[in-house]
Every structure is written in structure tokens, then in C-alpha cells.
N, C-alpha and C positions, 0 to 999 in steps of 0.2 A: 476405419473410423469407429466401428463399433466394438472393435478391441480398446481404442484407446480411453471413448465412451465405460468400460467397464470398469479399467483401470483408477478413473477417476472416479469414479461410484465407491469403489472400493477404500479408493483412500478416503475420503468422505465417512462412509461407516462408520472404519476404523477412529478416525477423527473422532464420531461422534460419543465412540463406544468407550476412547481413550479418559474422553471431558469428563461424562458424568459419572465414567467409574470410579478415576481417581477423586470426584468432587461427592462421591457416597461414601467411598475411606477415607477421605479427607472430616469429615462429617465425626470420626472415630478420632484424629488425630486429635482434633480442635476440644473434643471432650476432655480425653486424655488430659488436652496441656492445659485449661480449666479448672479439672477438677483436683489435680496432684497439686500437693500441698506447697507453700510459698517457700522460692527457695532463698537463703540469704542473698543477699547482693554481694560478690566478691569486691572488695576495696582494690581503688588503684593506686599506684605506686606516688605516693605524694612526697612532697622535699620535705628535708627536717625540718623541723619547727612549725610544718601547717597542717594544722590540725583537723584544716576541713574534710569533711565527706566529699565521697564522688557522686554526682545522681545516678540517682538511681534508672535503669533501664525497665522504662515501659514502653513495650513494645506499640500500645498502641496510638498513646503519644510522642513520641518518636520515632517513627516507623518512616523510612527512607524510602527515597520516589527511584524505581528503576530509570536510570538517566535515560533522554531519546535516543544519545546513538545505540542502545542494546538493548530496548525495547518494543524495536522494530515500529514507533509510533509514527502516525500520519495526522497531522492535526485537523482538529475538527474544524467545519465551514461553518457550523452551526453558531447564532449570535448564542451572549450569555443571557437575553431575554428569551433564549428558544429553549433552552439548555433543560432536561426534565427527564425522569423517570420515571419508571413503574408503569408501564404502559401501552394499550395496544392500540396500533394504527392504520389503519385500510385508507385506501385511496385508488382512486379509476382516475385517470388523466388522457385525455384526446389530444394529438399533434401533428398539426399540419405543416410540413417543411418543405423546401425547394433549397435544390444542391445544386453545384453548378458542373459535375461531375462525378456523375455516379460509376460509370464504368472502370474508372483510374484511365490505365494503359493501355488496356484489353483492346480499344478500337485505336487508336494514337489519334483518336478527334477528341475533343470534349463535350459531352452528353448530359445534358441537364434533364432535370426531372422533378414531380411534387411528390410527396411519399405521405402515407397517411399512419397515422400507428395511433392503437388503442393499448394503455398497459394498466393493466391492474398491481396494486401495490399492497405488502402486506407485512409488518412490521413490530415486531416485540421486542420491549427493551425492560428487563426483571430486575432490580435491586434487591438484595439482600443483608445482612449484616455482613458475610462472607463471600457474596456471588455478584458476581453482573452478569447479565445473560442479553445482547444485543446479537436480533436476527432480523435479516431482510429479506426478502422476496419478490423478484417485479417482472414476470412475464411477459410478454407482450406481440404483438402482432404487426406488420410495417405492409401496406400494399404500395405500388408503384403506378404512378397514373398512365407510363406507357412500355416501360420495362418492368411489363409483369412477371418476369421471367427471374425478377430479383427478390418475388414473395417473401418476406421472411416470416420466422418465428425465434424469439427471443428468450432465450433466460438468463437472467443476475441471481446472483443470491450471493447473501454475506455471513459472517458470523464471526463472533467475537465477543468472548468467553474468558472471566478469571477467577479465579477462588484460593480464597483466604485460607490453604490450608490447613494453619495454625498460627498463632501470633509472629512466628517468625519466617515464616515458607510463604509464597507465594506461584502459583502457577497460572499462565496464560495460552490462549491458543486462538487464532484468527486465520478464517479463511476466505478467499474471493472469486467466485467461479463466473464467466462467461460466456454464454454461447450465441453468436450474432454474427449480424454481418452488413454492419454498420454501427461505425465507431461512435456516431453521433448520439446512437440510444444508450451511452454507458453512462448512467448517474453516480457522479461523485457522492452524491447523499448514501451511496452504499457503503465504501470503502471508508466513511467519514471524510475524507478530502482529497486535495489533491496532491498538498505537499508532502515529505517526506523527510524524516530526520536521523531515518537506521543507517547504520553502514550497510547493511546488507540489503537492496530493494530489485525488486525483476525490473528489466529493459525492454517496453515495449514501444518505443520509442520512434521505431519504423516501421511505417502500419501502409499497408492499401485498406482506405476507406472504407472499400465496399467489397474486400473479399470477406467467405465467410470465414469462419473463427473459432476455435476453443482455449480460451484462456485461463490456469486455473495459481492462484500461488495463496503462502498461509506457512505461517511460522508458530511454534512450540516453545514453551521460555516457563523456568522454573527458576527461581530468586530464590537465597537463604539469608538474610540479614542475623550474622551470630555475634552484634553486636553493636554497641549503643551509636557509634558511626563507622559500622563495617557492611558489606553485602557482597555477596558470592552468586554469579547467576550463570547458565547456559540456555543456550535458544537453539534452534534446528531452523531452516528455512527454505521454500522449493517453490518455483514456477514453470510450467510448461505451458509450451504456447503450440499450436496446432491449428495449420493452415487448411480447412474442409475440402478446396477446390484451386487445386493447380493451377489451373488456367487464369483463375481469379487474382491470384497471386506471384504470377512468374516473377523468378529472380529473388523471391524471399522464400526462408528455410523456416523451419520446425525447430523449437531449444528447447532446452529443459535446462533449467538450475536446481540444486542440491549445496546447502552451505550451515555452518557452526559457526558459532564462538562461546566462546569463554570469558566471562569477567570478574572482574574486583575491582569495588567503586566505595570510596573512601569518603565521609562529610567533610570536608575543611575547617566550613563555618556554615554558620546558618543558610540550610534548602541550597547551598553549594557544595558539586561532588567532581574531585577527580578522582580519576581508573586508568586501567589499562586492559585490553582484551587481546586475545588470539583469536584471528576470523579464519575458517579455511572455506572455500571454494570447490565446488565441480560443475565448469559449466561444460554445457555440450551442444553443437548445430548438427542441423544434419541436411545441408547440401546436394543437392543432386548429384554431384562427383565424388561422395563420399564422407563420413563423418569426418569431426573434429574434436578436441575433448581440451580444455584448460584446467589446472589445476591451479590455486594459487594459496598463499597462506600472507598472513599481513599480523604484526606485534603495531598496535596503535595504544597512542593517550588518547587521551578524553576531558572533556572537562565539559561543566554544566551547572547551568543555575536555572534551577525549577523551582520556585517558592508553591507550596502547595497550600498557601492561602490565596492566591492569584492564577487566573488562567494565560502567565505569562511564561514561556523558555526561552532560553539560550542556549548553546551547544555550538561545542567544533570537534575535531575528531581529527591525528594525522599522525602519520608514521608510516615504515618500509613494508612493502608487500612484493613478494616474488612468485612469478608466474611460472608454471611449466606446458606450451603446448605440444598436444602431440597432434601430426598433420597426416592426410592417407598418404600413402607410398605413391610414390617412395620420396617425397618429401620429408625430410629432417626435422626432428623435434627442434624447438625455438626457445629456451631457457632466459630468463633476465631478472633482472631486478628494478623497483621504480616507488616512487612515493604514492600513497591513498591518504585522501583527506577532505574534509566539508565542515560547511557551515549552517546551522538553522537558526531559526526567530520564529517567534510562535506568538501569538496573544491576540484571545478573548476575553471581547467585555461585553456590557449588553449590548450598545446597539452597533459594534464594529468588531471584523474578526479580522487578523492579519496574519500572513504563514509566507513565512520564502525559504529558500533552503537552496546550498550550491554543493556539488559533489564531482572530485576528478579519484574515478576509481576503476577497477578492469571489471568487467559487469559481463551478464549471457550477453547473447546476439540481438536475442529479442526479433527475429527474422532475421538475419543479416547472417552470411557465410561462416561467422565464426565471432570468436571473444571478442569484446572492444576494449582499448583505454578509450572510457569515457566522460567528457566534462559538459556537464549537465545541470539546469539552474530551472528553478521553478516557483511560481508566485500566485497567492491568493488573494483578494480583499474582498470582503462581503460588509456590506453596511446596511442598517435600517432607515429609510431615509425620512418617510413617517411610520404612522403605526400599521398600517398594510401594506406599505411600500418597501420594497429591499431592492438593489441590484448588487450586482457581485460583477469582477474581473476577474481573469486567470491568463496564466500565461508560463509556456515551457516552452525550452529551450535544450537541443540536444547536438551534442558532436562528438558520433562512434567512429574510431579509426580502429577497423579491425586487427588484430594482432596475426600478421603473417598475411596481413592482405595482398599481399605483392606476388605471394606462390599460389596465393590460390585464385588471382585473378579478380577480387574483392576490392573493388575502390571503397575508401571513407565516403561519409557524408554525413549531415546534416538535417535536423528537423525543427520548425519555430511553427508553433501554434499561438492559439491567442482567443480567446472567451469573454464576451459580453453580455449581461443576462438584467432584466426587472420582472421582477413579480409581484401583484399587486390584489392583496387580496380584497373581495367580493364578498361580505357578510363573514358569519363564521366558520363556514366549510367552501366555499369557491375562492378558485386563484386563477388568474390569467397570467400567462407568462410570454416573452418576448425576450431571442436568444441570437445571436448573432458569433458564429466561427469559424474562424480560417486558419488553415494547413497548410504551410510551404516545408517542402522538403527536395533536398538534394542530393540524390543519389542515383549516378551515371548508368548504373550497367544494370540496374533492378527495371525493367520493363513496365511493372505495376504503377511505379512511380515516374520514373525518368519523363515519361512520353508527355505527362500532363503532371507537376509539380506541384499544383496548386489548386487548391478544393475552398468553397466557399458554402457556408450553410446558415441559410435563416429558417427560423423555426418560431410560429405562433402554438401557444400550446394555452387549455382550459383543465382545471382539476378537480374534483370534488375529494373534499380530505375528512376523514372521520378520527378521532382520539378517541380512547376509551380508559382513563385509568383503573389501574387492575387492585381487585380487592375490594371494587363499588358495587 
């Protein structure tokens, strides 16, 4: 653990060392291309007899939106009355909750229990001409009123990071790290939401509730727009997931993902963009009986309307992907070919936010013996309902059928969750919240799961929240 604990510290660093070096030579590019002198506009190739000009390319009013499927975006929960920058936010939140199953599998009865948890919240969000700099932080603490034995200590953190290189580069990088052991203290308010619109996203999809956990993933993405409706971009992407206590978790594995692609994404017409990308894959489990390793490569279309005067998307994404598994011995590698493709909706306004998104793609294990083809759908709604009042829904939907589950003894299965939430604020820094969720999953030969399928959690929760805009 404490190797893998370093591992990730490491990349983290690096991460950090990556952002703001290139965003202190970026600082040099952006002068550079400022201050060097205007260069003509090369005309474009017009029919005889028309005499008009082409416009001219400015970069900064025409400057093209990295589509969602190769921007790895997760749309925001946030209303567009919430929506604000430049600013620092603290926040201490109390929460009282009762599970109807904390143990999963572990005993094959079902074990309920009240959990208490105190978390401190800490959060900056920096605007610039060239930067955004959004970082969170929420530690936190969980007692147990008679399975004290399941103490925990918590930590979230996020980040996500982009700079305006120069008028025509773009670079971005976001990360999301997790360490708990209970799925119930993970706030989407970190990751910005819950849906999801990349091709490319990690699979954690088969959870034991209440084993512990280190979750970490975060993708790298550089854009070049060299021209009035052209753009060139690559992204890197990786999630490891790390089960703390065996016991906690029998029958689910360790993965790691490692993934690229490549695109060119074309304007058509007005804030609408088709592309195409090359995505490659390395996912990897690692099963008590020995690893497993998928390789996959996919040539996708795309298409997309993002009006970037509106906080509304649309996006689909589909074409051929080919897998290569290799299996322990003396098991046979499993070669094939098969289609990847989704769909997302996105739109924020002020007082209502909407996100769903469907994806059938071969994804990590996300726990599970090995790769999945997996078809997966997920849905947000958040509404103001007066001026302190909000509730939100949520709801995902998962069906991993792992690839080569049949040699490795690996049954498919299934996971449906489902989230209901109001919060209702108290003057101008208290909220009381009231949260309601349930977990059914189906999956035979995982012990964690199988023995008790279904988890129930209600949770009263109180917060004290502070803003501070920065630069006052």
C-alpha cells in the first residue's frame, strides 16, 4: 500500500510540476505571438468573378470549443445562478447517516448502522485572461455507532487546470484522487458532476460500499486550432483503482487504465463540429489467479454542437474498435473486432441543470476479473426550486460483460444506482441537506456483492459555507 501510496504522490508532483512549467513558458509564447508584428491574412481560393475577401482569422473571436467527446468533459451540476469565479471557499459540513448495510458480503447477513462524519471543505477557483485554475479539497472523518472497527479517515481532492498558451494552443490537465471507504462520502461537487461525455472515462462501476479504497484518474490534452475552422488535439488518460483490504472486498480486483487519442475537428457551420479521432487503450486487472492486460485501438466520427454562447451540448461519437486480450497461461489470447459509440445532452441555465449521456464501449474492469464491453447510461437533474431551495436527481446504470469471462471464470453483471437530494439554505452561510440512495448490483461470484445486492442510505447533513472573492 505504501508503495502504491508513493506512486501516486509521484504522479501528482509530476502533474503539478508539468502545469505550471509549461503554463510559465507558455507566459513567453503568448508574448512572442502579441508582440510580433501583424501578419497579412493569406486569401482563400475564391471562384471567378467574386471579388470578395475571406475573413479574416481572429483567433480570439473565433476560437473553436474542444468538442466533449475529446475533452474528456463531465458536465457541470452547478445551476447557471451558481456559476462564478475568482474565488475562495471553505466550508465545515456535519452528517448524520444510517446504511442498511455496511458490511456488503463480509458476514452474508445484513448489518445496518448510523455513521457520523465531520468534513472540512476547501476550494479555489482563479480566472485569468489565459488560466483557470479550479482546486478542491475535502478531508474528512466517518465514526460508526457500533462497527467501530470501520473508523475511517477520508480524502478527495480535485484539480483542473487550462492555459491559453497562445492565441492558437491550448493546454489542459485534470485530476481526481480518492481515498475512503465509503462510497457515500464521494461529492460530485469535486469532479464537477456525474455525467460524462469522453470517449475515453474509468469504470468504477462495481464498488463494495464499504470496502476501503484508492481511487486516482486524470487526463492531459493539448489543442492547436491552425485555422479559421480547423483544430488538431491529443489527450493521454489513466485510472487506478486499489482495493486497501481483501477481506473487505473478496472477489473484486485492482485495474489500472492507461489511454490516447488523437483528433481533427472540423467547424461545419456555426458552434457545430465534425472529427474524427484514433483512441488506443491499455487496460489491465489484476485477479488473484493472475493478471490480464487488453489492448484496444478504435478510428471514431464525431459530431457536435456546442454553441459557446449557451451552456447547452450535444455530441455522439461511433465507429470500429479492436481489442487484443492477452490471458495467464496458459489461456489463449482472444483477438476481435466490434463497434464503440455514445451519446450526450448537456444544458445549463439558471435555475435548472440537465446532463445524461449513453456509452457501449470496452472499458478497465473497474474491480472486476478483467476488460468489459460495456453499455452504460447515466443522468443528472438539478433544479432551484426557490431561492434557498434546490433538489437534484441522479441516476446510473451499468452492464460489464467481461471479455474472456468464460476462461477465467468471471460471470457479467450489472449495477443501477439512483440519488435523491434537497438543500435548503439557512441565512447566507448555513444549509441543511436531506439525501436519499440506493445501490443494486448483480454480480454472482463476487462475495462482496452477491451475498447482500442491495445497499440503502439516508443521510441528514448541516453546513456552514464561506466565499471569499479573491483580489478584495
Amino acid at each position: 500500500m505504501t508503495f502504491f501510496i508513493q506512486r501516486i504522490s509521484l504522479v501528482l508532483v509530476r502533474l503539478i510540476l508539468v502545469v505550471f512549467g509549461l503554463s510559465l513558458f507558455s507566459g513567453m509564447l503568448w508574448a512572442q505571438a502579441n508582440d510580433a508584428p501583424a501578419q497579412p491574412v493569406v486569401p482563400a481560393v475564391v471562384a471567378a468573378g467574386d471579388n470578395a475577401a475571406p475573413p479574416a482569422f481572429d483567433p480570439d473571436i473565433d476560437r473553436m470549443t474542444p468538442p466533449p467527446p475529446v475533452n474528456g468533459l463531465i458536465y457541470p451540476i452547478a445551476l447557471g445562478s451558481q456559476v462564478r469565479s475568482n474565488y475562495l471557499r471553505t466550508a465545515l459540513s456535519f452528517t448524520s447517516a444510517y446504511t442498511d448495510n455496511v458490511l456488503g458480503g463480509v458476514t452474508g447477513n445484513p448489518v445496518s448502522d448510523i455513521t457520523y462524519t465531520i468534513a472540512p471543505v476547501i476550494g479555489l477557483d482563479e480566472t485569468t485572461t489565459r488560466t483557470h485554475l479550479l482546486l478542491n479539497y475535502a478531508p474528512g472523518y466517518t465514526l460508526y455507532q457500533r462497527t467501530s472497527a470501520r473508523n475511517e479517515a477520508d480524502h478527495n481532492a480535485s484539480i483542473d487546470f487550462s492555459d491559453r498558451f497562445s492565441p492558437h494552443v491550448t493546454f489542459s490537465a485534470r485530476d481526481v484522487f480518492a481515498k475512503s471507504s465509503n462510497v457515500f462520502n464521494q461529492s460530485p461537487d469535486l469532479s464537477g458532476g456525474v455525467v460524462s461525455a469522453g470517449i475515453q472515462t474509468p469504470n468504477f462501476s462495481a464498488v463494495a460500499p464499504f470496502a476501503s479504497f484508492l481511487s486516482n484518474s486524470g487526463d492531459l490534452g493539448i489543442n492547436y486550432q491552425f485555422g479559421l475552422n480547423d483544430m488538431v488535439g491529443a489527450s493521454g488518460t489513466f485510472s487506478n483503482l486499489h482495493f486497501l483490504d481483501a477481506m473487505q472486498a473478496q472477489g473484486l480486483a485492482d485495474s489500472a487504465s492507461q489511454g490516447g487519442l488523437a483528433f481533427y475537428s472540423h467547424r461545419v457551420a456555426h458552434e457545430q463540429y465534425l472529427g474524427i479521432t484514433y483512441s488506443f487503450q491499455r487496460l489491465l486487472s489484476y485477479p488473484t489467479f493472475g493478471n490480464n492486460e487488453t489492448l484496444t485501438h478504435a478510428a471514431l466520427l464525431f459530431y457536435s454542437f456546442t454553441p459557446a454562447s449557451s451552456r447547452f451540448s450535444f455530441s455522439f461519437f461511433g465507429g470500429p474498435q479492436y481489442s487484443d486480450t492477452t490471458l495467464p497461461a496458459p489461456l489463449v489470447p482472444i483477438r476481435s473486432w466490434g463497434g464503440s459509440g455514445g451519446t450526450s445532452l448537456g444544458w445549463q441555465a439558471r435555475l435548472t441543470s440537465f446532463a445524461i449521456s449513453y456509452a457501449h464501449v470496452i472499458s478497465g474492469g473497474g474491480g472486476l476479473g478483467g476488460a468489459v464491453q460495456q453499455d452504460s447510461g447515466t443522468i443528472s437533474v438539478r433544479q432551484q426550486i426557490t431561492k434557498r431551495l434546490n433538489g437534484s436527481v441522479a441516476g446510473a446504470y451499468a452492464q460489464n460483460n467481461v471479455i474472456a469471462g468464460a476462461q477465467l471464470g468471471v460471470q457479467n453483471g450489472h449495477s443501477v444506482s439512483g440519488s435523491a437530494s434537497l438543500h435548503q439554505g439557512i441565512g447566507e452561510h448555513l444549509e441543511v441537506g436531506l439525501e436519499y440512495t440506493r445501490i443494486h448490483q448483480s454480480y454472482s461470484n463476487i462475495q462482496a456483492i452477491s451475498a447482500i445486492p442491495d445497499t440503502n442510505h439516508e443521510a441528514i447533513s448541516i453546513s456552514y459555507q464561506f466565499s471569499r472573492p479573491l483580489g478584495r
